[in-house]
N, C-alpha and C positions, 0 to 999 in steps of 0.2 A: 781525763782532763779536769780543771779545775771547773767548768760548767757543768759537766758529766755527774763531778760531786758533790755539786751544790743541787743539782736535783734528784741525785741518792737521798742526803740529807733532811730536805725538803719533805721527800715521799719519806724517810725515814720518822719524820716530825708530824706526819698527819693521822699516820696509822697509830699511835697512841691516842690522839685525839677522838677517835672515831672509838679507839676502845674503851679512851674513858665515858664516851658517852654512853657506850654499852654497859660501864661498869658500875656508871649513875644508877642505868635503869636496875639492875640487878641488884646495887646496892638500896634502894629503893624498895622492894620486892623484901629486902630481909630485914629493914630496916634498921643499915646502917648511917649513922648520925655524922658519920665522916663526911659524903656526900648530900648532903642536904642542897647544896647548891645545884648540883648537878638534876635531880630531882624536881626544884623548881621552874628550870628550864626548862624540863622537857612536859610536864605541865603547862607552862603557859605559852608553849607553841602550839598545839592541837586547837586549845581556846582563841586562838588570834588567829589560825587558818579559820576555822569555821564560822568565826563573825564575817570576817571579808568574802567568805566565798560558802553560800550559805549551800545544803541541798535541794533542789527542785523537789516539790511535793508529786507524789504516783496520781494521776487524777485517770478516772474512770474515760474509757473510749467512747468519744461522743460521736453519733451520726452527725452526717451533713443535715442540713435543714430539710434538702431533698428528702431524704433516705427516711428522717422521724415521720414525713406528713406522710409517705409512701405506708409507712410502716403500719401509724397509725389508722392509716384508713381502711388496711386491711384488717385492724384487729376491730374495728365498728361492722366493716361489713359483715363477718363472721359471726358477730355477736348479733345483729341483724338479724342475718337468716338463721340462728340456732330459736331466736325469739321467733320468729315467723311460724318454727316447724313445731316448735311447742305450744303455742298458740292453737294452730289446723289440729296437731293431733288432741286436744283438750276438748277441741269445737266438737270432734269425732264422735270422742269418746261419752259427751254428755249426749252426742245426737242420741248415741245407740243407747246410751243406760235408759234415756227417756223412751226411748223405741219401745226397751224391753220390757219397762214398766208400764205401757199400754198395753200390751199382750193378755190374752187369754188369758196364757199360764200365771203372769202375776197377779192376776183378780181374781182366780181360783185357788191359788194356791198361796199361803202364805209363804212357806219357806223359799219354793221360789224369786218371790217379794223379796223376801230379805237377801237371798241372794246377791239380787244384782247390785242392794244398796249396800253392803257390804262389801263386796267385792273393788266396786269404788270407796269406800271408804278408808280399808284397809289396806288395798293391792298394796301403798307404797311403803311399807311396813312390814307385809309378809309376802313370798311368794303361791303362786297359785302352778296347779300344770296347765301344760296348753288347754285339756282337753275341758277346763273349769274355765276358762277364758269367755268372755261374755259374746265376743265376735266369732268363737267355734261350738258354744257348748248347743249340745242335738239331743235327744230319748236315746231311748235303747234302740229303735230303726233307722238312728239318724237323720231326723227329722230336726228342722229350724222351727226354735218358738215364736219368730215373727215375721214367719212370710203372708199372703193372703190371707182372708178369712179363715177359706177351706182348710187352709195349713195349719193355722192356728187350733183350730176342732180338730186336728188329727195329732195335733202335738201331744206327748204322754205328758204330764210334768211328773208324775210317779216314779218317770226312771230316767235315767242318767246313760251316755255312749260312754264307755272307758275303755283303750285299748285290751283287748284279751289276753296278753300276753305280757310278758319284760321285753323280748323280741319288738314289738308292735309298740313298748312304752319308751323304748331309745329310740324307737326312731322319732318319734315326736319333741323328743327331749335332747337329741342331738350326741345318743351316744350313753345320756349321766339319767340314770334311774332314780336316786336318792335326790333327797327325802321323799319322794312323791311316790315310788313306786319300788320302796322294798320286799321279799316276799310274805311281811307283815300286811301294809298296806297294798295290795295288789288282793288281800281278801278284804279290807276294808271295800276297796274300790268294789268287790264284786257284790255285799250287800250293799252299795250304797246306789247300784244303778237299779238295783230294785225297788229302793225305797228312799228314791231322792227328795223325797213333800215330806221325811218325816228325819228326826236326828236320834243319827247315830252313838249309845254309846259301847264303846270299843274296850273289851277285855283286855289287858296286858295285865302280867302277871297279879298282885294284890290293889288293882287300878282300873277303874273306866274310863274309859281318854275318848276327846273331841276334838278330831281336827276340821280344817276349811270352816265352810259354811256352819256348820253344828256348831262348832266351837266359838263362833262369833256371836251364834243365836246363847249360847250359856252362855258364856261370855259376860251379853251387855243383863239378860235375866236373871240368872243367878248370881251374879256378879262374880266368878271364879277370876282367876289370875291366871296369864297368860303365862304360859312356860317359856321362858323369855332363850332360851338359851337354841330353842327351834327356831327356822325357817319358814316356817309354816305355821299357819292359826292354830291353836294346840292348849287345851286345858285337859284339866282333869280333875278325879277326885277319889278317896279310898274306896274298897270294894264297899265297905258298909254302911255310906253314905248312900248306896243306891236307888231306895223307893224314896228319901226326902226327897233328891234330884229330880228322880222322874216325875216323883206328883208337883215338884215346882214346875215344869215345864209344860204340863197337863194343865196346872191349873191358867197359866198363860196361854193357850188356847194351842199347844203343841204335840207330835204324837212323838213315842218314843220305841226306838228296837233298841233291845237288850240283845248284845253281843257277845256271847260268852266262850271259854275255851273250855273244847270237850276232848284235853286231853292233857296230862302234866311233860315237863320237858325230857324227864326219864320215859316217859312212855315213848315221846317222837322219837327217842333214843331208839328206844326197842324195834318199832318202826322199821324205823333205816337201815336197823341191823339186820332185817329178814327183807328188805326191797332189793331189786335188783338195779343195776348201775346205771343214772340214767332217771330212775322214778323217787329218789330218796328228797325228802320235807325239809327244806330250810326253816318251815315255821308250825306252830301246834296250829291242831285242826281247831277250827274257829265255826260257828253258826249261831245263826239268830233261835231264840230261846223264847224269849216272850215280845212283847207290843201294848206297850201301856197307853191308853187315851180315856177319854172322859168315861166307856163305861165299863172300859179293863180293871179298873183300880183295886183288884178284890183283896189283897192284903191290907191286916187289919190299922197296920201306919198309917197307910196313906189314904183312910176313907173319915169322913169328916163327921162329925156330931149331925150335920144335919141328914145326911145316908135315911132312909126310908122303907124306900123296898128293896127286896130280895124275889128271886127266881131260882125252887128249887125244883130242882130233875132227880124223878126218881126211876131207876129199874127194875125188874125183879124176873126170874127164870120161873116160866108158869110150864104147865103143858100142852099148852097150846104156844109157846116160843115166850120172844121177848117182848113181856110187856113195862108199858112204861104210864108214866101221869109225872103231872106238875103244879104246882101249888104256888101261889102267889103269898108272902109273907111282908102283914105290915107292920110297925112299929108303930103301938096305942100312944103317942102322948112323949113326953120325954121318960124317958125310964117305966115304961110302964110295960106292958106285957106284949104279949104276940098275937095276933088273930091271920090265923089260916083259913085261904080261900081256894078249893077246889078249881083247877081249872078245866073244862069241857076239852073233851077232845079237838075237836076244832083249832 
């Protein structure tokens, strides 16, 4: 019908219109100059929607008023009691450093002294094992350095408790040995519960190393540099530096063990290859060698211009056994001569 046609015609007339505005954009797109019209158009409709109908900005989700003051006032309370519990344990722990430094052992002994001030000084910085912890640390019988009197007089400060084992060192440590107690240091620990009033230095291979406590007393005396890349208080110094060190230490009123290895890593080698399954050496045998203190000093480096006397001991195979004498030697003057003085049996 004639209506029928007229909206054939109609739809016939829109669909080029609709192409040509596709044909704008396209031709736009390759920059043909033919449509330029078309082109402007479709430009400035996007710009005329968007002034009239702008988009809402994304704004962040806000509590109710309720919800912030709730919120807030739990994160004061929290904050509250983490200040509160750090506070009490601060109070604690000065109670007992000052505890410790009333004790016997730290008026007898220096190193122990220093211990405990160091141990506060540094803990936050390095770690310590349990068993160097100021609220566990006992002798070698397990003995507290600041119970009673009578306690205090039976305390050793000489020696140190350290677990006996790696077995006995996880469980203190919750399983993790290292750094505290590898089978390196597991012999450190065992001359050190010997000779806890005096510092350790510790053999490793072309090196004598200081950890914990020792290492805090070089440290601030010698002035040595911390080995920054450990967990643990930790200096050291080359094998050949060894009698400067020790007579620095000595002459700051301190005693010193010399720790040496009395065996190379080819021998532990050897070792293990004749031990049976079960007893073979993760680490070289290790023992104390010498003990330097004020009247050990007998090497010629470490004894000073103003050195004196001498005590010499002498033997000799008689026939009647071994006889022996001693003679006292003084030095006349500066650089002067020698006068030997018999001494009596007595």
């Amino acid at each position: 019908t004639d209506t029928q046609k007229e909206r054939e015609t109609k739809g016939e007339g829109e669909k080029p219109r609709r192409a040509s505005l596709s044909g704008d954009r396209d031709a736009t797109e390759t920059g043909d100059p033919k449509e330029e019209t078309g082109e402007k158009q479709l430009q400035s409709a996007p710009a005329a929607s968007e002034e009239t109908a702008p988009r809402p900005e994304r704004r962040p989700l806000q509590l109710s008023s309720d919800s912030a003051q709730k919120s807030s006032a739990k994160a004061k309370q929290k904050r509250e009691v983490n200040k509160a519990k750090s506070s009490d344990k601060t109070e604690k722990e000065n109670a007992l450093r000052q505890k410790l430094l009333n004790t016997k052992a730290a008026q007898n002994c220096r190193v122990f002294a220093e211990y405990v001030e160091h141990f506060y000084g540094v803990g936050k910085s390095f770690k310590f094992p349990p068993w160097m912890e100021p609220s566990k640390i006992k002798d070698k019988k397990g003995r507290r350095p600041d119970g009673d009197e009578k306690a205090q007089s039976e305390y050793d400060f000489r020696t140190l408790w350290v677990p006996r084992d790696e077995k006995a060192a996880k469980i203190l440590m919750n399983g993790a040995t290292a750094p505290h107690f590898t089978p390196a240091m597991a012999q450190y620990w065992e001359v050190k519960s010997e000779h806890f009033d005096k510092v350790v230095f510790f053999k490793v291979g072309k090196f004598y190393e200081l950890f914990y406590v020792d290492a805090c007393i070089a440290q601030r005396a010698l002035d040595l540099k911390w080995m920054g890349s450990d967990e643990k208080p930790h200096v050291g110094f080359p094998e050949q530096s060894l009698h400067a060190y020790a007579e620095g230490l000595v002459r700051h009123g301190y005693k010193v063990v010399v720790v040496e290895q009395m065996e190379t890593p080819k021998q532990l080698e050897e070792r293990n290859a004749k031990a049976k399954t079960g007893q073979k050496s993760k680490a070289v045998k290790r023992d104390v060698c010498e003990v330097y203190s004020q009247g050990t000093l007998e090497h010629d480096s470490m004894l000073s211009p103003d050195s004196r006397f001498l005590l010499a001991l002498f033997f000799e195979e008689t026939a009647r056994g071994l006889h022996g004498s001693s003679s006292a030697v003084q030095m006349e003057g500066e650089g002067g001569g020698l006068r030997t003085t018999e001494l009596s049996p007595e």
